[in-house]
C-alpha positions in Angstrom: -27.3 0.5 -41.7 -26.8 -1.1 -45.5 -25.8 -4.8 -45.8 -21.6 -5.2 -45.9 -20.3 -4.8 -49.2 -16.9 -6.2 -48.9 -15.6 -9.1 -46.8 -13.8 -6.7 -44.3 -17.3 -5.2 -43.7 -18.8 -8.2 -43.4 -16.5 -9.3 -40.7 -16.4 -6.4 -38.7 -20.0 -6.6 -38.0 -19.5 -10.0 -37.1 -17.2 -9.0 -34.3 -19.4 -6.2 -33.4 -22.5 -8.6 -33.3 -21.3 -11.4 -31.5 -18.4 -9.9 -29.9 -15.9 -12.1 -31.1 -12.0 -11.1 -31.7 -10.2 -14.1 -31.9 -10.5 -15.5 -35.2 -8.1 -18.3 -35.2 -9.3 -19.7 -32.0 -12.8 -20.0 -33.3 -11.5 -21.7 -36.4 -10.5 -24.4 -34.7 -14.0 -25.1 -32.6 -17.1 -26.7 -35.1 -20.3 -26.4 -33.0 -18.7 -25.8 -29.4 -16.2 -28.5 -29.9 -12.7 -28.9 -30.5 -11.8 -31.2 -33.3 -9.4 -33.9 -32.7 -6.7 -33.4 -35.5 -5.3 -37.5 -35.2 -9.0 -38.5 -36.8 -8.5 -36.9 -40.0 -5.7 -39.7 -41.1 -8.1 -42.3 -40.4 -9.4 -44.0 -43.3 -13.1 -43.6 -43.1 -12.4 -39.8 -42.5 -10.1 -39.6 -45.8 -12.7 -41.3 -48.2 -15.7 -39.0 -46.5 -13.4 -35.5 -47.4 -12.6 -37.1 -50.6 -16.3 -37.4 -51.6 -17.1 -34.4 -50.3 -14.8 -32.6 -52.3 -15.3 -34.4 -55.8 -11.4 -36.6 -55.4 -11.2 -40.2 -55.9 -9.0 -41.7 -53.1 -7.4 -44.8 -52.8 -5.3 -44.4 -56.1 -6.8 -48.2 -56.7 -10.0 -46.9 -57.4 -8.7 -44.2 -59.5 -6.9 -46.8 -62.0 -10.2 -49.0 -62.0 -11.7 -45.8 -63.1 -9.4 -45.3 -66.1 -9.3 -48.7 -67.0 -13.1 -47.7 -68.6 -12.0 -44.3 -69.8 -10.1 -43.9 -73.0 -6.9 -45.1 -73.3 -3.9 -42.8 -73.4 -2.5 -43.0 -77.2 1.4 -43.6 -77.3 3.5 -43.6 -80.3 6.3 -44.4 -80.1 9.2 -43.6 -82.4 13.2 -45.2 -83.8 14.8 -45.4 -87.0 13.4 -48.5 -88.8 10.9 -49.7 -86.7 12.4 -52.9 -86.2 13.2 -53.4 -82.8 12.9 -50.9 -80.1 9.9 -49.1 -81.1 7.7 -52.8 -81.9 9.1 -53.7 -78.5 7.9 -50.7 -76.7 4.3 -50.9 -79.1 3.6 -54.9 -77.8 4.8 -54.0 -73.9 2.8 -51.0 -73.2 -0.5 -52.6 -75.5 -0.4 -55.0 -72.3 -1.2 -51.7 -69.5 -4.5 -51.2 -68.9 -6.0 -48.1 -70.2 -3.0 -47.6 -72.4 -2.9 -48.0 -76.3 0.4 -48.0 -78.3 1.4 -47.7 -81.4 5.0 -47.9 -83.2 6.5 -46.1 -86.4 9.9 -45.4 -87.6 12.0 -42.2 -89.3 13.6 -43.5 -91.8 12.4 -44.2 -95.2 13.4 -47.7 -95.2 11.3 -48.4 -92.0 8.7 -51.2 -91.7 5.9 -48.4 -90.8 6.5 -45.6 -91.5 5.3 -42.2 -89.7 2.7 -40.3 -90.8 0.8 -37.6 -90.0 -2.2 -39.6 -88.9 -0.2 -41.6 -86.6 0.8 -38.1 -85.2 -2.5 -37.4 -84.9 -4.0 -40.5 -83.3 -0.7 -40.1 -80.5 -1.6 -38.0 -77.0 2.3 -38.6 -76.2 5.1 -39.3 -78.5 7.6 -41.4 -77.2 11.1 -41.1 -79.1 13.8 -43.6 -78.5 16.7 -41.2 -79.7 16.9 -37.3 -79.9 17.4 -37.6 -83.7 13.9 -39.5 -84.0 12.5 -36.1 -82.2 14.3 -33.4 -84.3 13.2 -35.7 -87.5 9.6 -35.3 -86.3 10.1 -32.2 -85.7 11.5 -31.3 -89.2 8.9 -33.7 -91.1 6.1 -32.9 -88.8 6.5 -29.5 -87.5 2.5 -27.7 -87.2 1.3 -31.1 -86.0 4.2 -31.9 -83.7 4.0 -28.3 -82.4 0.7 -29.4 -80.1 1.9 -32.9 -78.8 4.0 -33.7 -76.3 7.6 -35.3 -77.4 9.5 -37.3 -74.9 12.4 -39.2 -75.4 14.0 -41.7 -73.8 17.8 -42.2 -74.6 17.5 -45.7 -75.6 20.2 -46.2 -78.0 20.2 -49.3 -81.1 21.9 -51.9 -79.0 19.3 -54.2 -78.5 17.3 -56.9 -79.9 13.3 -57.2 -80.6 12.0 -58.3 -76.9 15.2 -58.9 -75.5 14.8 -58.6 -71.4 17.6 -55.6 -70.6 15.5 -53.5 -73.6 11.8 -55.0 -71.6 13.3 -53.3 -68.4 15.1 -50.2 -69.7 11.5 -49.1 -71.4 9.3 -49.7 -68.1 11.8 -47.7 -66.2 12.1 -44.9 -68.4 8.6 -44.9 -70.2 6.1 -45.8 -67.4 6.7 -42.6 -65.5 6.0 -40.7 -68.8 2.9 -42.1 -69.5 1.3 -42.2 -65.7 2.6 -38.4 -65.5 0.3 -38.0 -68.8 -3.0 -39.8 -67.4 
């Protein structure tokens, strides 16, 4: 008889060698006994599997783990780069493992963007969906690979002011964690 070929082969020897049939019922026996299926939520269990298969578990370790890795690069993006995009640039500089930049549209803007700044960005965070069609206008091969958020933040606020502080971590954070 030639060796099995093909994983129905292979198990119909199997059942003709050791006369099983039951293939579910012997799935849930390791060695001759029957695993108890509370001890898998336990603690010690989860980090073991986790090892095993290559995952870091708790999430704490994982962000210790970033915090050495390269930051994510965020740009983010308004009109004159006065106000909401400096804001964003000197509350997200303060998360770990996260490096911002800001840079505005129009020509009158304090800084404004060019294409190395689109370059050095891994997201692009726009304040307004005219800042993204802009980029996307001025920039359109380099903008073309990057991912473009924006946020809906309209020009109503003033540099640091605390509803602007709040409105950004609400909106922004899950952008950038969702990119890490």
């Amino acid at each position: 008889m030639s060796h099995p070929t093909s994983r129905a082969e292979r198990r119909a020897l199997a059942c003709k060698l050791d006369g099983r049939t039951d293939h579910r019922a012997q799935s849930f026996r390791r060695l001759g006994i029957e695993k108890d299926w509370k001890k898998l939520y336990w603690r010690k269990n989860k980090l073991h599997r986790a090892r095993q298969i290559g995952k870091i578990w708790p999430n704490r370790e994982w962000e210790k783990l970033m915090a050495d890795a390269a930051p994510l690069r965020v740009l983010f993006v308004c009109s004159r780069n006065r106000l909401r995009s400096p804001t964003a640039e000197a509350v997200f500089n303060a998360v770990a493992g996260v490096e911002a930049r800001s840079a505005g549209t129009a020509r009158d803007a304090d800084w404004q963007v060019t294409m190395d700044d689109i370059r050095w960005a891994d997201l692009i965070v726009c304040m307004e969906d005219k800042h993204a069609n802009r980029l996307r206008a001025d920039f359109r091969q380099a903008v073309s690979h990057k991912r473009v958020c924006v946020l809906g933040i309209p020009d109503d606020y003033k540099f640091m002011q605390d509803e602007l502080v709040a409105l950004l971590r609400t909106r922004a954070m899950p952008l950038i964690r969702a990119q890490e």
